[in-house]
C-alpha positions as CSV (number, residue, x, y, z in Angstrom):
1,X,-39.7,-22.3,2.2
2,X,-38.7,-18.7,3.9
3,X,-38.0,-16.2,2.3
4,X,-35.2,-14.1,3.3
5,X,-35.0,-10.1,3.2
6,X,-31.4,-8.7,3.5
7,X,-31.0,-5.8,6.3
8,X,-30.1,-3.8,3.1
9,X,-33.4,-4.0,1.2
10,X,-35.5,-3.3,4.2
11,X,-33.4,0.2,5.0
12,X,-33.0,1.1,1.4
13,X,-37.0,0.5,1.5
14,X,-37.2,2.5,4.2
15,X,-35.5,5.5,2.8
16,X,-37.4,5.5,0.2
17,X,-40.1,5.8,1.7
18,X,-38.5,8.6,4.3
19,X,-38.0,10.4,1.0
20,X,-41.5,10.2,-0.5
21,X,-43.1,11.4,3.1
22,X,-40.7,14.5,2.7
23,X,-40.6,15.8,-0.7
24,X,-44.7,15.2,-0.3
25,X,-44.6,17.6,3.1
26,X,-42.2,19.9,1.5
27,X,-44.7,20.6,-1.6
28,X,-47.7,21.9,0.8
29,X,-46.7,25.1,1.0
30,X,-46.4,25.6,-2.4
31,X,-50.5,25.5,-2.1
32,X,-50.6,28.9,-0.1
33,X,-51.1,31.5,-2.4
34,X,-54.5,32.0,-3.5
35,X,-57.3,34.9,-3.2
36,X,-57.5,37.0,0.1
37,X,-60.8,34.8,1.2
38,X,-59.6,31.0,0.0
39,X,-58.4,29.2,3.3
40,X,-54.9,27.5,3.3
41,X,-53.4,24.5,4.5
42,X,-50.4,25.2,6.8
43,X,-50.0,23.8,10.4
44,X,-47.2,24.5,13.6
45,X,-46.2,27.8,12.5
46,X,-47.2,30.4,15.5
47,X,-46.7,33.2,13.3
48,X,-50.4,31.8,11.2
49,X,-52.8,33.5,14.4
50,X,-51.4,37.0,13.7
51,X,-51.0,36.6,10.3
52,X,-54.3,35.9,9.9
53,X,-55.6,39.1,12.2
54,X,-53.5,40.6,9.9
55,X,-55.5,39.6,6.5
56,X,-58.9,40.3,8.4
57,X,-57.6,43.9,9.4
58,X,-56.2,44.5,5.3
59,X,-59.2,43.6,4.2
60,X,-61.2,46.4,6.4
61,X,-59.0,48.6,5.0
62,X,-57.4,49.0,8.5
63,X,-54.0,48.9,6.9
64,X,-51.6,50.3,10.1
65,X,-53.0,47.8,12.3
66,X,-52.3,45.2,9.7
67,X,-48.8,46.4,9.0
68,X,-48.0,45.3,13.1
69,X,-49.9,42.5,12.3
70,X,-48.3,41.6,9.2
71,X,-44.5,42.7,11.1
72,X,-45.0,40.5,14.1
73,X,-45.9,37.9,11.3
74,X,-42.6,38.2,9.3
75,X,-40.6,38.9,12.9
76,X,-41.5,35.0,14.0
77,X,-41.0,33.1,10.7
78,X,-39.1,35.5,8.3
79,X,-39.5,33.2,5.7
80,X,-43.4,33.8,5.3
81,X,-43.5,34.4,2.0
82,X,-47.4,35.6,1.8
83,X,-46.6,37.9,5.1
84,X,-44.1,39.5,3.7
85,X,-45.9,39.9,0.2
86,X,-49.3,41.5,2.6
87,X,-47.0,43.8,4.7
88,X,-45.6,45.1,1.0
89,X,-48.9,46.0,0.3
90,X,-50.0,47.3,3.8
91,X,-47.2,49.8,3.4
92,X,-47.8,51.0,-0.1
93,X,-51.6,51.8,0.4
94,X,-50.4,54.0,3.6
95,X,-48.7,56.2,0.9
96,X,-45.2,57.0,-1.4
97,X,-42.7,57.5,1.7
98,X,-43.5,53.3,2.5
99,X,-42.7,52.8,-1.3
100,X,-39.1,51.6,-0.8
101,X,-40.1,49.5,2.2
102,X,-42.9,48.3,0.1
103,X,-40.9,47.0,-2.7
104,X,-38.4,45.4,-0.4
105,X,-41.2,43.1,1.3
106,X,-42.2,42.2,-2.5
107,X,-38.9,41.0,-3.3
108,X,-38.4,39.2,-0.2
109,X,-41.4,37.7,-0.8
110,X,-41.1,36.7,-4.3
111,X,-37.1,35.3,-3.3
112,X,-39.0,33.0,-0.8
113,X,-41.9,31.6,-3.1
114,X,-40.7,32.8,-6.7
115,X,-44.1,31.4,-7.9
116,X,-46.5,34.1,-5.7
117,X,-48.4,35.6,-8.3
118,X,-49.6,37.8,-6.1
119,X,-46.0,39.8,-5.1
120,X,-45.8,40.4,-8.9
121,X,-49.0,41.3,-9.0
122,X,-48.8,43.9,-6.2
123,X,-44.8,44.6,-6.9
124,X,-46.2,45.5,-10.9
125,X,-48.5,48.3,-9.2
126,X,-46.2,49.8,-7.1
127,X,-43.6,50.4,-10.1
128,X,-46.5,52.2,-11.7
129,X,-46.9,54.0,-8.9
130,X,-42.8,54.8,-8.6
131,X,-43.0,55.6,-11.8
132,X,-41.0,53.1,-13.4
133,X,-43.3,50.8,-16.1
134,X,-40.5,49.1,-17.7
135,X,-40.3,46.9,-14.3
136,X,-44.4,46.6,-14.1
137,X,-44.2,45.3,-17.5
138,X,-41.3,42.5,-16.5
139,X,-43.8,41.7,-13.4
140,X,-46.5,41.4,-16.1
141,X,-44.4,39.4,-18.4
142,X,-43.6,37.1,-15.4
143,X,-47.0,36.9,-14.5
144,X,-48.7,35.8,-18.0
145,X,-47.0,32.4,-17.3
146,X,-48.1,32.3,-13.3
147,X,-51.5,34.0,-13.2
148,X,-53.5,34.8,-16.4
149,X,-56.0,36.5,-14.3
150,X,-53.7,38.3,-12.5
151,X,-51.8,39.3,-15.4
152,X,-54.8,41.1,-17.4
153,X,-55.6,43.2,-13.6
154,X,-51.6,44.3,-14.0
155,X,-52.1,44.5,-17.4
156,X,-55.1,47.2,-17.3
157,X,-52.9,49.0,-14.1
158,X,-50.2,49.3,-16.1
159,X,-52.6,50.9,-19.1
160,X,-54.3,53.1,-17.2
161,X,-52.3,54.0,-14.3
162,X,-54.4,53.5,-11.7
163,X,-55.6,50.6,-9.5
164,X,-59.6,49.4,-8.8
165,X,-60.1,49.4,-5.2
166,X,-60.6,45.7,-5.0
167,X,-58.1,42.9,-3.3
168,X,-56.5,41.3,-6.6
169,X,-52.9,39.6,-5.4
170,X,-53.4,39.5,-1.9
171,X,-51.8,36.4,-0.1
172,X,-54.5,34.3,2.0
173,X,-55.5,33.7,5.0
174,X,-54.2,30.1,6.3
175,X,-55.7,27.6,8.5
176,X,-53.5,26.6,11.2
């Protein structure tokens, strides 16, 4: 005896599996935030190369070069959330008159991925350094839930005023 599948089954079948495939591909880039040296998956983006120069120029400390890196980055896919997050920061270790700029990068990047620990992170430390420790200690209050870790470097920014000189919330690099 056959056994008979109607057209409907076998597309609504389909679908459903259509719609596992996606929501699956849509949740990798949730995995891209991590420490400035942990690798990412992340594949057919073009801006990834030069975002990538970018990290390995930030972390020598070569923070112009890495702000063009970092803008090129954000100027191909302006919905790279850790490029805009590492061009916030590129800007506000070159001094107070990239503050604004700074803090504008943070929130983009923060509206794009609202779960980077490291823009709050970074955004926290540059209110300190504006002056204004009412908004570090919302970042920090956002950031007990996201990063505990992260949380307790803000915390001790935000207590003493002043940041180590080590690479805390930095977005990471990404294989492509």
């Amino acid at each position: 005896m056959k056994s008979i599948v109607s057209y409907s089954a076998v597309l609504t079948s389909s679908r459903f599996v259509g719609f596992v495939a996606v929501m699956a591909l849509a949740a990798l880039p949730a995995l891209g935030a991590g420490s400035a040296k942990q690798l990412v998956q992340k594949n057919s983006d073009p801006s990834i190369t030069v975002y990538n120069q970018g990290v390995e120029l930030m972390l020598a400390k070569k923070f112009p070069e890495a702000q063009a890196k970092f803008e090129q980055a954000v100027k191909e896919n302006p919905r790279f959330a850790e490029a805009h997050n590492n061009l916030g920061y590129t800007l506000r270790k070159q001094g107070a008159a990239n503050y604004q700029k700074s803090l504008e990068h943070y929130d983009t990047a923060i509206g794009l991925k609202p779960k980077l620990a490291e823009a709050y992170m970074y955004r926290g430390v540059l209110y300190i350094e504006m002056g204004r420790k009412s908004d570090a200690e919302a970042d920090l209050a956002a950031l007990q839930k996201l990063s505990p870790r992260l949380a307790k470097e803000l915390a001790e920014v935000i207590q003493t005023g002043k940041e180590e000189d080590r690479f805390y919330g930095l977005a990471s690099k990404i294989s492509g």
